[in-house]
N, C-alpha and C positions, 0 to 999 in steps of 0.2 A: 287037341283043340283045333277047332278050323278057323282056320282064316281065310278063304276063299268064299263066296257064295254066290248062286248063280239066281237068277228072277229073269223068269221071262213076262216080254212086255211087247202086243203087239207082234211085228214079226222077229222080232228077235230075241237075243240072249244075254241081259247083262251079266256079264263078272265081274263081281265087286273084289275089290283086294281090303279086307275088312280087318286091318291093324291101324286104326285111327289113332290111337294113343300112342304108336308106336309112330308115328307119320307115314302108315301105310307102306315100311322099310319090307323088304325082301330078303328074311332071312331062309336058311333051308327048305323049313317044312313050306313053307309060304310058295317059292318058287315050285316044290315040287306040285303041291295041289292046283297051282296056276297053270302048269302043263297038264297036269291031267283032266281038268274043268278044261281048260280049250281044246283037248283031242276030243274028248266028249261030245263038247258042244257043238265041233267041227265035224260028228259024222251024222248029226242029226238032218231029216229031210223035213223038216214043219216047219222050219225057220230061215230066213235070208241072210242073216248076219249075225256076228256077236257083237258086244262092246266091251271095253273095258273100261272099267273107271276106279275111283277110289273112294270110300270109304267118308263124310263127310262133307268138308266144303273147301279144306285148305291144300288138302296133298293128295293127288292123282297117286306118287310115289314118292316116297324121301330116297329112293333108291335102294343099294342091297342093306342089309343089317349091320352095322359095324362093327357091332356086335360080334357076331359070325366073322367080319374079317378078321376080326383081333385072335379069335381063335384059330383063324386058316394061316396067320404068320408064323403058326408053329410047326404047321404040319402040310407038306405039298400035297397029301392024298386030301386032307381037308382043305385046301386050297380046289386041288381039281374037283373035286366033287361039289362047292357051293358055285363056283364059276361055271366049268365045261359042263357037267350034270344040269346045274343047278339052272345059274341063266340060260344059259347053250339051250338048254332043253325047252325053255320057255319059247326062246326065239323061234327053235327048230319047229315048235308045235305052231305058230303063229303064221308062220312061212308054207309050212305046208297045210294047212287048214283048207278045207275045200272049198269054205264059207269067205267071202269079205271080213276083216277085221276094221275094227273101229276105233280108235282111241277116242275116250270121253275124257278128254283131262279138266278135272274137277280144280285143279290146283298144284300145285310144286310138281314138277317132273321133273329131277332130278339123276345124273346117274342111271342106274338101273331103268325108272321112269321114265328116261328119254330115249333109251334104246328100246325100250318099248314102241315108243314111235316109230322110229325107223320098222318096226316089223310089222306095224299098222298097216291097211292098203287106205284107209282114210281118217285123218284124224282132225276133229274142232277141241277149242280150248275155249275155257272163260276166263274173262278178259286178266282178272287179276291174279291170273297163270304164270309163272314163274319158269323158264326152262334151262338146263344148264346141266355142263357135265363136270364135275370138283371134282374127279376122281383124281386126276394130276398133286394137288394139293397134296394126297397121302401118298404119295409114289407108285400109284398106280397107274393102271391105262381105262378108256372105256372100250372092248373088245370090238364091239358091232362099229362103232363111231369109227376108229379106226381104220379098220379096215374096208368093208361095204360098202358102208356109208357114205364115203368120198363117192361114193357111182351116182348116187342117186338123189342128196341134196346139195346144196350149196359148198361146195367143196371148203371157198375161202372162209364164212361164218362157222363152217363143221371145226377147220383147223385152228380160228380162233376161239373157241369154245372149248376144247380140247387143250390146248396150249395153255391158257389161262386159269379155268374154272371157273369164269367169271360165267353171269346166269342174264338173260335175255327175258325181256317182256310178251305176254301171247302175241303183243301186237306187232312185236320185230320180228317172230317167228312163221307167224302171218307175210308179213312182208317179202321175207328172203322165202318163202316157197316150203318151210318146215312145217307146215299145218293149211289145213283148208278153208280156216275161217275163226273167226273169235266172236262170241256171243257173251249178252250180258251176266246171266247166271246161271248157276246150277238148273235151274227149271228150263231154260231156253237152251241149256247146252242136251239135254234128255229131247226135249224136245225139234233139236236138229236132228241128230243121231236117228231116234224114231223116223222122222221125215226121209231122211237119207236111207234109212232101210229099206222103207216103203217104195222108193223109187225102184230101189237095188231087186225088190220082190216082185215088180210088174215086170220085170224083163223072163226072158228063158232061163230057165237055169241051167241046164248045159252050156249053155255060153257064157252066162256067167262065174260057170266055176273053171269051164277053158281058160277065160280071161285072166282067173284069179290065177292058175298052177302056169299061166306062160309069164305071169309078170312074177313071180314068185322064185321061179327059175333061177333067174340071173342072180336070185339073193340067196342063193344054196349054192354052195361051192368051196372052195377049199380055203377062199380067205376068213370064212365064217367062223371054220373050226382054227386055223391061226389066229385069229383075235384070243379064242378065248384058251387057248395054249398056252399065248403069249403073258393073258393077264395071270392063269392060276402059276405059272411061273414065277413070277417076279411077288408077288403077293406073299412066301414067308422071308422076307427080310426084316433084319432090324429098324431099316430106314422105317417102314414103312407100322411096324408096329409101335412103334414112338409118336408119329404120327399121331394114327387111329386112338391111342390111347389118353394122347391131351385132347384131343378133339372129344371124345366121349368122356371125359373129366371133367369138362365145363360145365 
């Protein structure tokens, strides 16, 4: 089954993450076809950008599967492989893309969905967007937020988000510097994205793909691959499988 699909529009490349009933969660196969639609889409020469979005109107990402987690508390090789494989691999594709990346957050970014952002190089949200990292809640970590992340948004709202779980409005995210803007709907948010491509397309492209692999740089490094070490480690305990398990009871 696929859950990824790609439509292009204009000069660019949407990627839809197409598990709406599932709230657009990020379990295995999901992450893997998401890296391999964005290396793809990233070595194409016809198009300025990609985008990503999700599925709907309510969830950009409900984040990874929890699903998948419950089963990765059993088994660290199943731990490394939906984490370091799985996420790791997404982000890695997103970072070195030779293309601009776009975040379309349609809705809840969550988790998964929020590190997403961080590997955006531009991202708009609609308004009644949701953003927030719970992963703390199951005794987890969020890997990119953690560690990168502190470089390059808001350190103090990064740390209170991560600490917490608790979840932030587009318009706060807007504020503290975590997105580029908040428009009113799904139509106007396609419709920025477009806009912003087209700008991204009048320029040179060797320079704007210079631009992209020097700002890209800093976010490839060794703390990249420690986040997500850190999380598929701690992810088969008990704590954490008690957790995930009332939590998907509900």
């Amino acid at each position: 089954m696929m859950y990824i699909k790609t439509v292009d529009e204009d000069v660019l490349s949407w990627i839809i993450i197409d598990r709406e009933n599932k709230a657009n969660s990020l379990n295995y196969d999901t992450l893997k076809e998401l890296k391999e639609a964005i290396c793809k889409q990233c070595e194409r020469n016809d198009i300025s950008a990609i985008a990503i979005i999700g599925a709907g109107e309510k969830f950009f990402s409900g984040g990874t599967d929890l699903n998948d987690v419950l089963d990765a508390t059993s088994d660290i090789n199943k731990a490394w492989k939906l984490m370091y494989e799985g996420l790791g691999g997404v982000i890695r594709g997103a970072l070195n893309c030779k293309l601009p990346v776009i975040a379309a957050i349609n809705g809840y970014a969550l988790g998964a969905g929020f590190e997403l952002i961080h590997t955006s190089d531009i991202a708009y949200a609609v308004k009644t967007a949701k953003i927030g990292l719970p992963a703390v809640k199951w005794g987890m970590i969020p890997p990119y937020s953690s560690t990168l992340g502190h470089l390059f948004v808001n350190s103090k709202l990064l740390s209170y988000l991560a600490l917490t779980g608790d979840m932030i409005t587009a318009e706060e995210a807007f504020k503290y510097g975590l997105i580029n803007g908040v428009v009113d709907d799904i139509n106007s948010l396609k419709a920025k994205v477009i806009e912003v491509a087209r700008k991204i397309s009048s320029n040179d492209k060797i320079a704007v793909r210079q631009i992209k692999q020097l700002m890209a740089r800093k976010k490839v490094d060794d703390l990249l691959d420690l986040g997500f070490s850190v999380m598929s480690s701690i992810i088969p305990r008990e704590e954490v499988k008690k957790k995930v398990e009332e939590f998907v009871k509900k």
